[in-house]
Structure formats: structure tokens, C-alpha cells
C-alpha positions in Angstrom: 144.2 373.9 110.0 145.2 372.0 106.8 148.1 371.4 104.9 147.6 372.0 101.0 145.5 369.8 99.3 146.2 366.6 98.2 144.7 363.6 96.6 143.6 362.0 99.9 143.2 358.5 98.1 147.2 358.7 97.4 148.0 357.5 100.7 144.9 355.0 101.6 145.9 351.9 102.6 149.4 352.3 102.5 151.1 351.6 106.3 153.5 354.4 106.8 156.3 354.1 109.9 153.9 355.7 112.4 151.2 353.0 111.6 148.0 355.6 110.2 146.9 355.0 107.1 144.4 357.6 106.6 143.1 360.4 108.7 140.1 362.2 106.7 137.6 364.5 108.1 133.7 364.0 107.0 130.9 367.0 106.7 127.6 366.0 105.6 128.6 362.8 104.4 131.9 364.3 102.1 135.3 364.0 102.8 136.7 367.4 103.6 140.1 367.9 101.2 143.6 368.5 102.4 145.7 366.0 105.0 145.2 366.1 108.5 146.9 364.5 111.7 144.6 363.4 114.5 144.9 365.9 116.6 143.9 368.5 113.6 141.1 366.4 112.3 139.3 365.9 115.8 139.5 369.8 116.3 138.4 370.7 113.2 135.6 368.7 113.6 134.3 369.9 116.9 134.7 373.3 115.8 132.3 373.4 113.3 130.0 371.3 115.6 129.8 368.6 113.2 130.9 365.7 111.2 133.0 362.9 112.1 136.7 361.6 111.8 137.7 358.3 110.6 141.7 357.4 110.9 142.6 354.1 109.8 145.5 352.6 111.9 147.9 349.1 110.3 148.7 346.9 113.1 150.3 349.9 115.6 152.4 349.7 118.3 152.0 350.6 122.1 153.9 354.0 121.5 152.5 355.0 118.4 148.5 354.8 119.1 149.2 356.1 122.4 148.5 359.9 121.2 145.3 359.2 119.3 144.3 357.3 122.7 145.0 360.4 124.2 143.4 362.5 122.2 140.0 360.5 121.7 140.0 359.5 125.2 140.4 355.7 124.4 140.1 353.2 127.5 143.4 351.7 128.1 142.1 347.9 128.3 140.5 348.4 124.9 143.8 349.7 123.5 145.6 347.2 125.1 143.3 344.7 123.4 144.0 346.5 119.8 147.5 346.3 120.1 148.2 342.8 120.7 145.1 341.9 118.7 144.1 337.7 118.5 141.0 338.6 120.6 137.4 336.9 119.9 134.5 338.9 118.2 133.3 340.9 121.1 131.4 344.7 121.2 132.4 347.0 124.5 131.5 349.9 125.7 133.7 352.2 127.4 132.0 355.2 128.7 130.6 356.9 124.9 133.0 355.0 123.3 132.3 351.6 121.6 135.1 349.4 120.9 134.1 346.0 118.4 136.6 343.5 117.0 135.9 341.7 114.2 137.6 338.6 112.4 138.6 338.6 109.1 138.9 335.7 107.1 140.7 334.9 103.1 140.0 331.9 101.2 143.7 330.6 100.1 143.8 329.6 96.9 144.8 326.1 96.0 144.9 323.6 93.7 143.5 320.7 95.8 141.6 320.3 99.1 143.5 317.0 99.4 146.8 318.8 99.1 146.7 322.3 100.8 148.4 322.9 104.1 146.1 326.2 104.6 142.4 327.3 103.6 141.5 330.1 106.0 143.7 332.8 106.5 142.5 335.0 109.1 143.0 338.7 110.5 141.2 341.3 112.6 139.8 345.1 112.5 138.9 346.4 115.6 137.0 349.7 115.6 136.6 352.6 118.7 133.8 354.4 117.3 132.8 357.8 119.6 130.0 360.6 118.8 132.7 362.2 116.3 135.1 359.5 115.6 135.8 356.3 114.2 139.4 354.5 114.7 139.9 351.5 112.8 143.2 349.0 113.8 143.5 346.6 111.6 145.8 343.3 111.6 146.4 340.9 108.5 147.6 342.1 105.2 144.3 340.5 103.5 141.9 343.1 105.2 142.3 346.0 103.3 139.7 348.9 104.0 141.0 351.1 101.2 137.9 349.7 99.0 135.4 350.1 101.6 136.5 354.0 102.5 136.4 354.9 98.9 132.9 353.0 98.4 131.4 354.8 101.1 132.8 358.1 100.0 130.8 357.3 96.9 127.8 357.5 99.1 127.8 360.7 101.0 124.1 360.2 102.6 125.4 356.7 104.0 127.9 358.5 105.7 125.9 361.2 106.8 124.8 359.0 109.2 128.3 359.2 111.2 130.5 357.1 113.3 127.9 354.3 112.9 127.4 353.9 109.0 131.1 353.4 109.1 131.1 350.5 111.8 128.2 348.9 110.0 130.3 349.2 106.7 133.0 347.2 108.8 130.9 344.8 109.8 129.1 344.3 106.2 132.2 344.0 104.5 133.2 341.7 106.6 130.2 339.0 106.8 130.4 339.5 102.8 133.6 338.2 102.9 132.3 335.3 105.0 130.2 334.5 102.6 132.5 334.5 99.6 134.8 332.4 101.5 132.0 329.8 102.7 131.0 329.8 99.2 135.1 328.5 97.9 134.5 325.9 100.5 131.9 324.7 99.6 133.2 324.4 96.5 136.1 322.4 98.0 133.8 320.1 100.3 132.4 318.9 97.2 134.8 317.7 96.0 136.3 316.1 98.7 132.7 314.5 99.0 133.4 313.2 95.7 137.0 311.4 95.7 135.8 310.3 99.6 132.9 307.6 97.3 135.2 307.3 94.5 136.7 303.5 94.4 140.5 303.7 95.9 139.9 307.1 97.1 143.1 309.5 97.3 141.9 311.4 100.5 142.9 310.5 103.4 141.6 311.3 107.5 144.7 313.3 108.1 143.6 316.0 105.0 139.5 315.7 107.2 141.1 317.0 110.2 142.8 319.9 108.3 139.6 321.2 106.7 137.9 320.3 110.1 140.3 322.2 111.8 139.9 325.4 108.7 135.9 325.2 110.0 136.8 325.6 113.2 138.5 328.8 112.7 135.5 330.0 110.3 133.2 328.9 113.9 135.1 330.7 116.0 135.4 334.0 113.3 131.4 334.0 112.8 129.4 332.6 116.2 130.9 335.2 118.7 129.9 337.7 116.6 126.5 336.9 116.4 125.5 338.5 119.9 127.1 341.5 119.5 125.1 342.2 116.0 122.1 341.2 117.7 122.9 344.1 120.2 123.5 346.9 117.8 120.5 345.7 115.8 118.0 346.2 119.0 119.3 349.3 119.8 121.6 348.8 123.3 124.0 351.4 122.1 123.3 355.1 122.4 126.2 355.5 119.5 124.0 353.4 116.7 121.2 356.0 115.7 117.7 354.3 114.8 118.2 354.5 111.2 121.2 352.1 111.4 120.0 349.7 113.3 117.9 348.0 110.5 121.4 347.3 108.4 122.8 345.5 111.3 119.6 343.5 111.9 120.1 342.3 107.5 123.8 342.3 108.7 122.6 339.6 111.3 120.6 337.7 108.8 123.6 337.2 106.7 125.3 336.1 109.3 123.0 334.0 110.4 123.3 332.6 106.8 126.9 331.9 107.0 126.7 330.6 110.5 124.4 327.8 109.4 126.7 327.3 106.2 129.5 326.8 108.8 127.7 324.1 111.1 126.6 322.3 107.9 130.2 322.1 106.9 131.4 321.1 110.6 128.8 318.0 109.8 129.2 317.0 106.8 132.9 316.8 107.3 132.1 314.7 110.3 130.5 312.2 108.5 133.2 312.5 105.8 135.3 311.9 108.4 133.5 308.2 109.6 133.1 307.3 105.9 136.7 307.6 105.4 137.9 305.3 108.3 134.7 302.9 107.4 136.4 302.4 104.2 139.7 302.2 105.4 138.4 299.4 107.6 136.7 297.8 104.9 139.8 297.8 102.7 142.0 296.6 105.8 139.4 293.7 106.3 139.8 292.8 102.6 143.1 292.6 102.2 143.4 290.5 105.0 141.1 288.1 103.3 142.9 288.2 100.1 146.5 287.3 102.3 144.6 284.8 104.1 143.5 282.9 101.1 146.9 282.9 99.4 148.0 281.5 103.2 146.0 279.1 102.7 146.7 278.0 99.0 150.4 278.1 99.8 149.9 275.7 103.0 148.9 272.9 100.8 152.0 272.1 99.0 153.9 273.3 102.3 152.2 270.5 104.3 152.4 267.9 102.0 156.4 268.8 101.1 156.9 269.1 105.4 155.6 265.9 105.3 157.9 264.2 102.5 160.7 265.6 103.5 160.9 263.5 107.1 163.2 261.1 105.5 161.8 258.0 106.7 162.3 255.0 104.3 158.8 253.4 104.4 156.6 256.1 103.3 153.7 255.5 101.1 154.3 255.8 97.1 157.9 257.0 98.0 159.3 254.6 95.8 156.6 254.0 93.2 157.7 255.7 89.9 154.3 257.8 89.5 154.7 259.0 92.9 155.7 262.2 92.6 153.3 262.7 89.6 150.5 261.8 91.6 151.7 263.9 94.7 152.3 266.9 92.7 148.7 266.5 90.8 146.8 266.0 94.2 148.8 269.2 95.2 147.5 271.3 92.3 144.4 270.2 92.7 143.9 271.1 96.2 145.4 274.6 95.8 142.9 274.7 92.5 139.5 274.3 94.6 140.7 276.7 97.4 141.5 279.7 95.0 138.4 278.4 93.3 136.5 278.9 96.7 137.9 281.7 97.4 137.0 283.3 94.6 133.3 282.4 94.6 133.7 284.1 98.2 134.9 286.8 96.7 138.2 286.5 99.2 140.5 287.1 96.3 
């Protein structure tokens, strides 16, 4: 049973108290009209012997995904896993139930690599996907699905294809999103490559280690998830049918795509990184030239006043009246040819 029909795309994507989003019923590919709890959806659905149900769950609590556990027989280890999320990419199976967790990832906007605290901001969506079900928990305010539901309601025969042509729209939306954010970073590597050869360069090792540290969170968001693609794609999973498993093969390209981006990024940076201190070095060595030069300008007239200034009463010139002129010329002089020196040494 139904309650009267509403605009289902009213409440998409919108958390309520009890943590479901949206709870739709699909036949043939079209979303059936009217609202529907879980327990009503599933029902309806395996009453008329086909179709699917997709209810989209915002960061739940123990209590409240307990009943739709219940009611699609979810494995309590996998729940367990949805609730308190920060798991790695990983695809399970749990009797005829698959349960996948992907990581999401935003680009933050900035307007510097050398200044931003924060590059990558990242989330999850994990997805139990049955026979006549998909249940999607998702964690991180960036990771919307309310663009990907309506996109695939837009394309019935996609979804025609049940449970799995939802997982696989997961899973594409989310490698796209890889690559859009890869692509801002690139941007951003750039131009730290850029100011890193540029004379006096702003950036320094401690802003390396930040957008090393970013990578490192795109690494560990893309290369786990590699082996579970590669699973779907060849077909380990009774739940994917064949006519899927060719989208999550070019799902596994693009990731492969991204997952080379990523490494190239991890060593460029690396040799950023060496650059950096290399010129640090270099422009540590050369201003200790430049104060060992002027050292050694300033310890001629300091030697030659240490000297005159003993006190003793038979020193050479000390009385002659061109004395001090001749002292203080000699002086000049000498300090003259070391800067001269220097300079052709390019110490100062």
C-alpha cells in the first residue's frame, strides 16, 4: 500500500530525523509514484515478482538502520561497518547480499596551493545491493546522490537492469568525481611547479608535505578500489548480471586512469619536494659566503686597529704626522681588493 501521491523528488536528498532520504520503488526501469517506508516498498516489490527498491540512508545511527537490516536481512558486520563508516574501499559478500564502500572525494576550493590548509575533502557511500534491493549509507555532506537518482530515472532501460545498474551508477559517479578532482590538482601542481623554479621562490617544504599528504588520501580513496572493480567486471558476483559487467570493466579503465594520475602526482611532488630543500641548501650556502666575505673585509681594519691600540710607545709611524693617513689608506685598500675578489667570485 501507498500513501497519496507525491512529488517523490520533493524529499531526495534531504536527511530527515530517522536518517532515509528516499525510499522509491522501481518496475521496468520507472519509479513507481506515491511514498513508501521500507517495509512497504520491499513488499510491494516481491508481490508483483518484480522490480527493485532503492532507499537512500544520510549517515544513520545504530537504532535507526536496524529495521531496514531487519527487513532486508543485512549481515550485522556489514552494518556495523556502515554505521561507523572510515572503512577502506572493499566489496563483500554476505550470503546474496553484496555490501561495497566507496570513497568519496571534493576538491576545496582555494586561492593558493601555497596557502590552503585542505585540498581533499573526503566522504563515503556504502551500498548493500540484494536481488530486489539497493541500500545506499552515505557519509560527508559533499556526496550527494540526489543528481545521480534523478539521472538514472531519466534512463529507465539503465535501470531496468536492477540492483546492479544502480551500484555501477555509484561507482561511475564516483571515479568521475576522481577525475574532476585530479584534474583541479593538476591544476594546482602546476603551479606549484612553477613558483618552486621561480628565483626566491615563496613555497616552502612544509606546504610539499600538505599536498603530499592530500595525494595520499586520493591513493588510499582510488587503489583499494581497484580490485574490487576488477571483480565485478569478470563476473565473481551472481548479483552483477552479464550485461553490467562491461560498464564496470570502462569503470575500471577510468580508474585505472586516475590511479596513474595519482602516482604521477605522488612523484612529481617528490621531486618538488628535493628541489625545494636543494635550493634551500643552495641559498643557505650562499648567504654564508656573502657573511663570510663581509667577515673578512671587516677583519682588516679590526686587525690593524687591535694592533694600534696596544699602547706601546715605540710603534712604527705612530708618531709620524702622515701616519694615520697612510694607515687608514693601506686599510681601504686592503678591504678594496677583498670585496673586489669577492665579487669576481661571485661571494657577494
Amino acid at each position: 500500500m501507498t500513501s497519496p501521491a507525491t512529488d517523490p523528488s520533493a524529499s531526495r536528498e534531504r536527511p530527515s530525523l530517522t536518517s532515509v532520504v528516499d525510499c522509491a520503488v522501481y518496475v521496468d526501469g520507472v519509479r513507481q509514484p506515491g511514498r513508501w517506508t521500507h517495509d512497504e516498498a520491499i513488499a510491494e516489490v516481491r508481490r508483483r515478482g518484480t522490480g527493485f527498491v532503492w532507499i537512500g540512508l544520510f549517515e544513520p545511527g545504530a537504532d535507526q538502520i536496524q529495521g531496514i537490516a531487519a527487513t532486508f536481512g543485512l549481515h550485522e558486520l556489514a552494518v556495523e561497518d556502515a554505521v561507523c563508516a572510515h572503512q577502506r574501499p572493499k566489496l563483500d559478500r554476505y550470503g546474496e547480499t553484496l555490501f561495497m564502500v566507496l570513497k568519496t572525494v571534493r576538491y576545496v576550493e582555494h586561492e593558493s596551493p601555497t596557502t590552503a590548509n585542505e585540498i581533499v575533502e573526503s566522504g563515503e557511500i556504502m551500498a548493500f545491493v540484494g536481488h530486489d534491493f539497493v541500500v545506499t549509507v552515505r557519509h560527508g555532506d559533499h556526496s550527494q546522490l540526489g543528481v545521480l537518482r534523478a539521472e538514472l530515472e531519466g534512463a529507465p532501460e539503465r535501470l531496468q537492469a536492477g540492483p546492479a545498474a544502480v551500484l555501477y551508477g555509484l561507482t561511475d559517479h564516483v571515479i568521475d568525481n576522481y577525475l574532476a578532482v585530479t584534474e583541479a590538482f593538476e591544476s594546482d601542481i602546476d603551479q606549484i611547479e612553477a613558483l618552486v623554479f621561480a628565483p626566491r621562490s615563496p613555497v616552502e617544504v612544509e606546504q610539499m608535505y600538505l599536498m603530499k599528504r592530500e595525494i595520499l588520501e586520493l591513493r588510499r580513496a582510488v587503489a583499494p578500489l581497484q580490485a574490487p572493480l576488477r571483480r565485478l567486471a569478470e563476473g565473481a558476483d551472481r548479483v552483477v548480471p552479464d550485461q553490467i559487467r562491461s560498464y564496470f570493466r570502462n569503470a575500471e579503465d577510468h580508474l585505472t586512469v586516475v590511479a596513474e594520475r595519482v602516482a604521477g602526482f605522488d612523484d612529481l611532488l617528490t621531486t618538488l619536494v628535493n628541489v625545494t630543500a636543494a635550493k634551500v641548501s643552495l641559498q643557505q650556502n650562499g648567504d654564508m659566503r656573502k657573511i663570510t666575505a663581509w667577515a673578512a673585509i671587516v677583519a682588516v681594519p679590526t686587525m690593524v686597529v687591535g694592533i694600534y691600540g696596544m699602547n706601546f710607545d715605540h710603534m712604527p709611524e705612530l708618531h709620524w704626522t702622515f701616519g694615520y693617513p697612510l694607515v687608514m689608506g693601506v686599510v681601504l685598500l686592503a678591504c678594496l681588493l677583498l670585496y673586489r675578489t669577492f665579487r669576481r667570485n661571485n661571494w657577494l
